[in-house]
C-alpha positions in Angstrom: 14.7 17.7 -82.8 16.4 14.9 -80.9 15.6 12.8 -78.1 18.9 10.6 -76.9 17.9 8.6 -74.4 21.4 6.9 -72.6 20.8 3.3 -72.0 23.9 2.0 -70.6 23.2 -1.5 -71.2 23.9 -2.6 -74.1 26.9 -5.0 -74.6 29.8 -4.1 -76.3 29.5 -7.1 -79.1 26.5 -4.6 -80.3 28.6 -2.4 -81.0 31.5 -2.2 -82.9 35.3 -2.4 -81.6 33.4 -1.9 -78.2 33.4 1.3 -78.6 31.6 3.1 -76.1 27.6 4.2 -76.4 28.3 7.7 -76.2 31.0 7.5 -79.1 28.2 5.4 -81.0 25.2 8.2 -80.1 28.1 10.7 -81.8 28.1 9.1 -84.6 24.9 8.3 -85.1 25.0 12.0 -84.9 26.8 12.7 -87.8 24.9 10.5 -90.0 21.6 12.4 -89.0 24.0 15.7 -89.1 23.6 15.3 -93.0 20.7 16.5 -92.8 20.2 20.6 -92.7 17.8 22.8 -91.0 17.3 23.7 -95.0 15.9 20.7 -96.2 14.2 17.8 -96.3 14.7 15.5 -93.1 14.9 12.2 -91.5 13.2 10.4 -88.5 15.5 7.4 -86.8 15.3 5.5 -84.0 16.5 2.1 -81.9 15.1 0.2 -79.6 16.9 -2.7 -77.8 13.9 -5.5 -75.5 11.4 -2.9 -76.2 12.9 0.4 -75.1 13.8 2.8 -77.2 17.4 4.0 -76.7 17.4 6.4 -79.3 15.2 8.8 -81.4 15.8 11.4 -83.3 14.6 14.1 -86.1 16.4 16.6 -88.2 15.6 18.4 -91.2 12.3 20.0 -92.4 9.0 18.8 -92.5 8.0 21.7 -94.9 10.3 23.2 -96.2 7.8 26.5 -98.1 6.8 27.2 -94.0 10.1 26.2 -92.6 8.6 23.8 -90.3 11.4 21.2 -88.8 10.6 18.0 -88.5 10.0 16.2 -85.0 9.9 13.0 -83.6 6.1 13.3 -84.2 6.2 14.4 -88.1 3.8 12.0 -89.7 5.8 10.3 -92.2 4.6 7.7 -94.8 5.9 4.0 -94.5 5.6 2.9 -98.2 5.5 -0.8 -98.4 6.4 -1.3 -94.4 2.8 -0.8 -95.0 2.0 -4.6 -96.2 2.8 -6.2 -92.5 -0.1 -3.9 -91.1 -2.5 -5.3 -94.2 -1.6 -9.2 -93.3 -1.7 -8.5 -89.9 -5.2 -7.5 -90.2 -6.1 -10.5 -93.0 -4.8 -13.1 -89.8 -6.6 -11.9 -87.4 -9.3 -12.5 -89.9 -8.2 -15.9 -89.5 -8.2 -16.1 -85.7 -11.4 -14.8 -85.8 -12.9 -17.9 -87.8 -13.7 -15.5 -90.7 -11.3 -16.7 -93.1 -9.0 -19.2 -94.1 -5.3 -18.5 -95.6 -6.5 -21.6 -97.8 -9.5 -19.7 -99.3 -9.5 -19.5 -103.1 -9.5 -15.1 -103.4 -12.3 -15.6 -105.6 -14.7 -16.4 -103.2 -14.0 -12.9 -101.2 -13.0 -11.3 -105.1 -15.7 -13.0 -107.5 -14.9 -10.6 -110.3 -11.7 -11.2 -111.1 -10.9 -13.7 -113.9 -11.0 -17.6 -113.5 -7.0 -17.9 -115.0 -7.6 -22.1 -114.6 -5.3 -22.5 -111.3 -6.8 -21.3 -107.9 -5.2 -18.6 -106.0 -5.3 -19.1 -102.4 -5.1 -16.0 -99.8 -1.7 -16.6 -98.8 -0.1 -16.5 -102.3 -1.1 -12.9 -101.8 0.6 -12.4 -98.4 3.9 -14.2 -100.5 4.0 -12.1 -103.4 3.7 -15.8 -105.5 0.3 -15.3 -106.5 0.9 -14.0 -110.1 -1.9 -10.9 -110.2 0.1 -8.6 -112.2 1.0 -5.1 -110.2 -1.5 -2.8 -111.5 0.3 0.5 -111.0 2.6 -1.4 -114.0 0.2 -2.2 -116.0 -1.8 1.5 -116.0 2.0 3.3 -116.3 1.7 1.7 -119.8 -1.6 4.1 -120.7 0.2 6.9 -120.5 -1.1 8.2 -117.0 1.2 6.2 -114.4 0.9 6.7 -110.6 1.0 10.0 -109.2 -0.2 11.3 -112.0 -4.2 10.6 -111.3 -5.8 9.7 -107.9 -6.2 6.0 -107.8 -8.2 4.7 -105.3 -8.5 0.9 -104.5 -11.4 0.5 -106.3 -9.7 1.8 -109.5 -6.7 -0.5 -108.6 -9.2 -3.2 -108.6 -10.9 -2.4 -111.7 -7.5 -2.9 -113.4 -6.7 -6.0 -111.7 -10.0 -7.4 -113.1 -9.2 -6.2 -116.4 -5.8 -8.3 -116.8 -6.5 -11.6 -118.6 -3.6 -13.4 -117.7 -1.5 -14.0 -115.1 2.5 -13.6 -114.8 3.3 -16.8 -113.4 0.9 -19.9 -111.9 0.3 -19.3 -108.7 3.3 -20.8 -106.1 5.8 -21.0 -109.2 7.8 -17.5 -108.6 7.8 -15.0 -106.4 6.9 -11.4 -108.3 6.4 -8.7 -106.1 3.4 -7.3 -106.9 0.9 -4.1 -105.0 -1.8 -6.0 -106.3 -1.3 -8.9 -103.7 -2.0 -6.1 -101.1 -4.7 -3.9 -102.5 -6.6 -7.4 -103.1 -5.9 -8.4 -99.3 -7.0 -4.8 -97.9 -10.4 -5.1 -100.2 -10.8 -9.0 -98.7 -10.5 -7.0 -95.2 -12.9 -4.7 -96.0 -15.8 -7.2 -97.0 -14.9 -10.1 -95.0 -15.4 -7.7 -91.7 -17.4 -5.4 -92.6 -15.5 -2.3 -91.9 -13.3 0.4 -94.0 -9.6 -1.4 -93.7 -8.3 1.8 -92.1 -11.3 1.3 -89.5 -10.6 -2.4 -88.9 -6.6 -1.6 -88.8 -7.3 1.5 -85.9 -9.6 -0.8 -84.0 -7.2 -4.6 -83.9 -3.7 -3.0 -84.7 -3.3 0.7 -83.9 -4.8 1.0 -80.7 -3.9 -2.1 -79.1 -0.4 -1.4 -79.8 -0.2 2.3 -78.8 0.2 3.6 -82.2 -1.4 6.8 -81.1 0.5 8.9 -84.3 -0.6 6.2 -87.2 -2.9 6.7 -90.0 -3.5 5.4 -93.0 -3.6 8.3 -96.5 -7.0 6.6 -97.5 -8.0 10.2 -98.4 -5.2 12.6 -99.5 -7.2 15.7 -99.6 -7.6 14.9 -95.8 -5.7 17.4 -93.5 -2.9 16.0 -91.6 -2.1 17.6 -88.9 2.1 17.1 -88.4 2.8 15.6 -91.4 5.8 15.7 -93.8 5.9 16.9 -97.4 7.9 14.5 -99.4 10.6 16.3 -101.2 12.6 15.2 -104.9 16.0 16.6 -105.5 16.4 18.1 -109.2 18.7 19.7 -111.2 16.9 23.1 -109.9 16.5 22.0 -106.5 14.2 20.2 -104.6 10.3 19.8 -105.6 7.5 18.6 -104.1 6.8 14.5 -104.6 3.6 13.8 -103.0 1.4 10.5 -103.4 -1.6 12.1 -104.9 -3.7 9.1 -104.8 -6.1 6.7 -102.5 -5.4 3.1 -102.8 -3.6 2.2 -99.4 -3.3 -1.2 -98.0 0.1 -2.2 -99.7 1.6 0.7 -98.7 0.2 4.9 -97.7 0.8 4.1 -93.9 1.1 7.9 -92.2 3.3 6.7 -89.0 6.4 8.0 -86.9 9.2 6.1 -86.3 8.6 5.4 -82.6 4.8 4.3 -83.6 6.9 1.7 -85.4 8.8 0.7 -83.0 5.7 0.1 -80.6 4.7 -1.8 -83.1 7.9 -4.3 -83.5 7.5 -4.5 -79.9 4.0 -5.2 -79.9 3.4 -8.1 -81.9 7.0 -9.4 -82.0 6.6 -10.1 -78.3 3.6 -12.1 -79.2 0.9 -9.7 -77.8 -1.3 -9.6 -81.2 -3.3 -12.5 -80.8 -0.5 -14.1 -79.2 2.4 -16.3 -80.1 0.6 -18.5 -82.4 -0.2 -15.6 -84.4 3.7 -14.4 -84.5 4.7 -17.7 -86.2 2.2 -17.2 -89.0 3.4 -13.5 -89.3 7.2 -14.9 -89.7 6.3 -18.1 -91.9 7.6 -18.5 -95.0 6.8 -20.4 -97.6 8.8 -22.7 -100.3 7.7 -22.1 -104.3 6.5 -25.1 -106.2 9.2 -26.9 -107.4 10.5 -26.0 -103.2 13.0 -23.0 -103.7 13.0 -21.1 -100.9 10.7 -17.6 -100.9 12.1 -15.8 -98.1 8.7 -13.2 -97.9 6.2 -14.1 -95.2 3.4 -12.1 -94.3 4.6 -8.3 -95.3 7.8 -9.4 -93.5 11.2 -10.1 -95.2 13.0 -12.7 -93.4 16.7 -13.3 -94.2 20.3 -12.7 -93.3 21.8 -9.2 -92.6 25.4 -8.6 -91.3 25.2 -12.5 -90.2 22.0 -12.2 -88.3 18.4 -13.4 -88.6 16.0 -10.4 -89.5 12.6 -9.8 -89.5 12.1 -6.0 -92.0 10.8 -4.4 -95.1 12.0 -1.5 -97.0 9.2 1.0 -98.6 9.3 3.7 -101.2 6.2 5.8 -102.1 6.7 9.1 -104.3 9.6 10.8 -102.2 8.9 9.3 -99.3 11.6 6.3 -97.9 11.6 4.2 -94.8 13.2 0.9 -93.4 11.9 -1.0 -90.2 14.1 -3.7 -89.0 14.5 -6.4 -86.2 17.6 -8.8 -85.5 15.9 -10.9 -82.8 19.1 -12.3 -81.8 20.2 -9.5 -80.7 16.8 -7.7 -79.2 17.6 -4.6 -81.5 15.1 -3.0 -83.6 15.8 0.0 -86.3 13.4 2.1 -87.9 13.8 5.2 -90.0 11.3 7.4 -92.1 13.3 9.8 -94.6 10.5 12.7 -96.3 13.1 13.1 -99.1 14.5 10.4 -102.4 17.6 12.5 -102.5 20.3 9.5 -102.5 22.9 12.1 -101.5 22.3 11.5 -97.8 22.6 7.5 -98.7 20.6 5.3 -97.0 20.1 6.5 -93.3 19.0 3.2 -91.6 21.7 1.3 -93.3 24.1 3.2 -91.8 22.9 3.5 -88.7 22.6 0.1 -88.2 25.7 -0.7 -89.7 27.1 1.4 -86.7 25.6 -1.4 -83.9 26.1 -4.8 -86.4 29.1 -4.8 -88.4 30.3 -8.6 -88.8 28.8 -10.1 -91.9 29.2 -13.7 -92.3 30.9 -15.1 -95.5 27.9 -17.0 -96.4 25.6 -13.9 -97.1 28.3 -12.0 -98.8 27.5 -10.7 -102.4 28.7 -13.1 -104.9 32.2 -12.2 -105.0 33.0 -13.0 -108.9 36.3 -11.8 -109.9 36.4 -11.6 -113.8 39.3 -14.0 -115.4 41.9 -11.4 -116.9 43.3 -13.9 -118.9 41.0 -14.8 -121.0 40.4 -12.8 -124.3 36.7 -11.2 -124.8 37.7 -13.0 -128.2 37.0 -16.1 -127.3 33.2 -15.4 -126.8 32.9 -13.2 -130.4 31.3 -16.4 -131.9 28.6 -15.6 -129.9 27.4 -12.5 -131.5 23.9 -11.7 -132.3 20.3 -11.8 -131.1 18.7 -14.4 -128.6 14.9 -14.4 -127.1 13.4 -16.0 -124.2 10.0 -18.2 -125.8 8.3 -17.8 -122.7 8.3 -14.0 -122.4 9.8 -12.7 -125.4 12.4 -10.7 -123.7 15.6 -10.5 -125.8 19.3 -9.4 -126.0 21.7 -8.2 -128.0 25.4 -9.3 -128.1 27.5 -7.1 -129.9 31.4 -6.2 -130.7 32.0 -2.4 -130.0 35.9 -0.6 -129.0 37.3 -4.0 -128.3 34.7 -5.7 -126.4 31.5 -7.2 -125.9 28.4 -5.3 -125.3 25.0 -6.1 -124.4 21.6 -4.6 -125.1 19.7 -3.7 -122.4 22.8 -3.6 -120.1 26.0 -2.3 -121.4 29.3 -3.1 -121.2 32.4 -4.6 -121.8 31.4 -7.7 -120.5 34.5 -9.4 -118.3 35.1 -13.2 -118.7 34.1 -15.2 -115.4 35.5 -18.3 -116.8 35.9 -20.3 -120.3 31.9 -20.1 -121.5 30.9 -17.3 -119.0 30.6 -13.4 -118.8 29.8 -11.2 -116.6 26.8 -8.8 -116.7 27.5 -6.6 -113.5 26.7 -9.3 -110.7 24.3 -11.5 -113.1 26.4 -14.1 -115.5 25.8 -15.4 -119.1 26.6 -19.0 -119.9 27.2 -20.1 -123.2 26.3 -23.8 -124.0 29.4 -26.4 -124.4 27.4 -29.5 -126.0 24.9 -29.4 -128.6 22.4 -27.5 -127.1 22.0 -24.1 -128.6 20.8 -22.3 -125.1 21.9 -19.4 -123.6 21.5 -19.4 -119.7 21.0 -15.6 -117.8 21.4 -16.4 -114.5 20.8 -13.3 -112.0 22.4 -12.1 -108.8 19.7 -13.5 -107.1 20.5 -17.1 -108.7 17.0 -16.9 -111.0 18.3 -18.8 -115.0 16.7 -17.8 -117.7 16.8 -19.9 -121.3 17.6 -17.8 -124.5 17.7 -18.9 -128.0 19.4 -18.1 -130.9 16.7 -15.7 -132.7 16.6 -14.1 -136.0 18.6 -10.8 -136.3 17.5 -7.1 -134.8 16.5 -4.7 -138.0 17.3 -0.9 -138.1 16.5 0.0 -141.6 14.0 2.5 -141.7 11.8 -0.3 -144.7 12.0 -2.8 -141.8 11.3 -0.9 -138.6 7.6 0.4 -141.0 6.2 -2.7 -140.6 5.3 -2.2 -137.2 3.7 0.9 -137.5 0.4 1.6 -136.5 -2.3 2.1 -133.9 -2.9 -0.7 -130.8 -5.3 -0.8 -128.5 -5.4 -3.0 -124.9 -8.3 -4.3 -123.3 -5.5 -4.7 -119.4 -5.0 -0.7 -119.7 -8.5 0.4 -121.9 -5.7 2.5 -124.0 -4.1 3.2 -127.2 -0.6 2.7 -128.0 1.1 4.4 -131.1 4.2 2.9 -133.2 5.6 5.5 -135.8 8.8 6.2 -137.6 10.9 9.3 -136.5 14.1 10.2 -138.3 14.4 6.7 -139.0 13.8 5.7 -135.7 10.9 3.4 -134.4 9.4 5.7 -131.7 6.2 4.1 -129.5 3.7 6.1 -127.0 0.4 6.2 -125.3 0.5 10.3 -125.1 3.0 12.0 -127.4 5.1 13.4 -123.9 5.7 9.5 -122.9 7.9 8.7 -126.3 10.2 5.8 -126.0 12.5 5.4 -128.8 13.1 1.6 -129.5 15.7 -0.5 -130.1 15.6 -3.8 -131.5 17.5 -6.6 -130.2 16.0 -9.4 -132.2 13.7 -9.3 -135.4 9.7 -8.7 -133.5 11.7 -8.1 -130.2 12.7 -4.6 -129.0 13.9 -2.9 -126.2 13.0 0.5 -124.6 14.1 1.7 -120.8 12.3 -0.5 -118.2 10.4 -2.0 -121.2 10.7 -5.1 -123.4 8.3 -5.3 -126.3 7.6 -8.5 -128.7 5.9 -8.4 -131.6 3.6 -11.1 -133.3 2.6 -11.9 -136.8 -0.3 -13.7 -138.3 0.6 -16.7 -141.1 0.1 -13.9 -144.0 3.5 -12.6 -141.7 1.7 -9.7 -140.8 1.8 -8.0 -137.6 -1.1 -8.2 -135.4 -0.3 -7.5 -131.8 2.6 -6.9 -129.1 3.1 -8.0 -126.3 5.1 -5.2 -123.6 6.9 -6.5 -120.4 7.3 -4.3 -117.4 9.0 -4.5 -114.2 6.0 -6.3 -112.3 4.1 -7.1 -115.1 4.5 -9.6 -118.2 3.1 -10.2 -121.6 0.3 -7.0 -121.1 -0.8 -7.7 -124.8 -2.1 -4.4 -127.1 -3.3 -5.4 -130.2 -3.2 -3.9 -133.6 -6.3 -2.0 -134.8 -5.2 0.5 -137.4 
């Protein structure tokens, strides 16, 4: 179903080569053309000042009852979600209820006292250091989707963590747990269910006559999308099985989003005084720049300002954006993961804003042909970070370097660098012995030199055994087999490891340190996942 509404005037510098609107609707077209009347779907739509100059659906909603999906399939938002939740938490504020300088534990006096205070809005900046808890329970064996969480289980688990990934304001970690923690300060700082409060200050006000939060997924639905996985076999239902909502479970259409963008963008919740503290961003610690506000993203796209968030929840995909400079907003809802469409909003908006400027061009390192991988062979061996014991490998293999976790040959950037895809690894040139990882995002991290990774079956024994964790209340088992170190919570979640350092192993998405007591016996490991560090299981058998 489409709905192509001819607005005649937009200037040609929003779109490319001044081509004309119609030839941009056509192509727009195609991109939604990708999706058949046979599968899974999309939801896209523009609006330029406020009016919405294009929306369209294609696709199916439900694909067993060949239902197509509409402009008014209820699709969810995944983590566009979080700018409803600190909407909500600052009109809390306007109200007099709250302060974005409250210590949590005065609204969340059960979880731990970690010895530095957490204020409200290291929560709305993802700096706060809660660890994400849909990490931390994938490591008992029974990760999301897989049980229905609610927020108060969410919370149980957040309560359970005894440390913390970072001090509060030192990095930015994106974490659910920020957002489950703001929805449950909502709900007892007013008094209402946060889908009540939300309907009441956010929903209505703004029009958003199709929005719903999945605060119970047993609840009918009426018009909404079945998220969809492509597989080998075909496609499968994906659905998010589960309760907790807040940082993300938003049931929306893509023009209910763009009401929204227009709503409080023009300063109509709670006025413009509310709209700066809904786009302010805050510097870390030591004064880096965090470019999250409050469930917004602000940064640099194509060479403009933009306010947006991405989302991702089971199959379910969406992007909302807005370039203020330009007046243009972009939202698209997708009920499928399948990345052989690519991604829909992208190119769509790619379409309008082409021109990026060189500053926020991806780091454009060129590899140095003429240096030999040769030079670097000294280099060879194993090398841990103290902090979280995370390690690498560096090994010679078919005339190059490799690297455990990420592959390889690794290129030559310059005289004492290589390059790991976009990230680079620096090799010291005084007397220091440290390794420097320095991301695509410009993050360092320090690695030492550390004793070397064992794969004789004798050595890999020692760290058999049975662990227990108080952050996930589960059991994790380390045996050998065929000569391999293999370590589970349930015997379907195997992960075989692979040591790149002795005590320091690496699995897929996983890096796992072990420790020893003086008598150089193994007493406990320490597992790092994306989202959550150092989640500690210790030996009990």
């Amino acid at each position: 179903m489409r709905k192509v509404i001819l607005f005649t005037l937009l200037l040609p510098a929003f779109i490319s080569n001044a081509q004309s609107w119609q030839d941009t609707v056509n192509q727009v077209e195609k991109i939604m053309d990708r999706y058949k009347d046979t599968g899974p779907g999309a939801q896209v739509a523009i609006s330029r000042n406020g009016v919405i100059i294009y929306n369209s659906a294609k696709g199916l909603a439900d694909m067993e009852h060949n239902v197509p999906l509409t402009i008014n399939s209820k699709i969810e938002a995944g983590s566009v979600s979080k700018q409803f939740t600190a909407a909500a938490i600052l009109i809390l504020v306007q109200q007099g209820k709250l302060s974005v300088n409250d210590d949590i534990r005065k609204y969340l006096p059960e979880l731990k006292d970690y010895g530095h205070i957490i204020y409200i809005y290291h929560l709305l900046h993802h700096t706060s250091g809660l660890k994400d808890w849909g990490s931390v329970i994938s490591l008992s064996g029974w990760p999301r989707g897989t049980r229905a969480y609610n927020n108060d289980d969410a919370y149980h688990i957040m309560c359970n963590q005894p440390t913390l990934n970072n001090i509060p304001g030192d990095e930015y970690i994106y974490s659910n747990s920020n957002y489950t923690a703001l929805s449950i300060i909502v709900q007892r700082v007013s008094g209402m269910s946060h889908a009540a409060f939300t309907k009441k200050y956010l929903f209505e006000p703004a029009g958003m006559k199709n929005t719903e939060w999945r605060d119970d997924y047993e609840r009918i639905v009426p018009g909404r999308a079945i998220a969809y996985a492509k597989t080998p076999d075909g496609y499968r239902t994906e659905m998010p099985n589960e309760n907790t909502y807040g940082h993300g479970a938003l049931l929306t259409t893509v023009e209910d989003l763009l009401k929204w963008n227009d709503y409080y963008l023009s300063g109509k919740l709670g006025g413009p005084s509310l709209l700066a503290k809904q786009t302010e961003t805050m510097p870390l610690n030591n004064g880096k720049k965090n470019n999250y506000a409050a469930g917004l993203v602000i940064e640099i796209v194509n060479g403009y300002k933009t306010i947006s968030h991405t989302g991702a929840t089971a199959s379910y995909r969406s992007q909302l954006e807005y370039f203020p400079e330009l007046g243009l907003s972009f939202a698209c809802l997708t009920n499928t993961s399948d990345g052989a469409f690519g991604n829909p909003a992208v190119l769509v908006r790619n379409l309008f804003i082409k021109t990026a400027s060189p500053a926020e061009q991806p780091n454009n390192l060129k590899p140095d042909s003429t240096i030999s991988w040769k030079k670097f062979i000294s280099y060879k061996g194993s090398y841990s970070n103290k902090k979280t014991g995370a390690g690498f490998l560096l090994y010679e293999k078919d005339n190059g370097l490799y690297f455990i976790p990420n592959g390889g040959p690794l290129p030559a950037l310059n005289e004492n660098t290589l390059l790991v895809g976009r990230a680079q690894l620096k090799f010291p040139t005084g007397n220091t012995k440290q390794v420097t990882f320095i991301s695509a995002a410009g993050d360092t991290i320090l690695y030492e030199p550390a004793k070397a990774a064992v794969t004789d079956e004798k050595s890999l024994s020692e760290y058999v055994g049975t662990y227990f964790s108080d952050a996930t209340e589960s059991y994790m088992y380390a045996v050998i087999k065929n000569g391999k170190l293999v370590m589970y919570p349930r015997t379907t979640e195997e992960e075989e490891l692979t040591s790149v350092y002795k005590d320091g192993f690496y699995a897929p998405g996983l890096e796992i340190s072990f420790e020893r007591n003086k008598k150089k016996e193994i007493t406990r490991f320490f597992v790092n996942i994306s989202r959550a560090r150092r989640v500690e299981f210790r030996k009990v058998k």
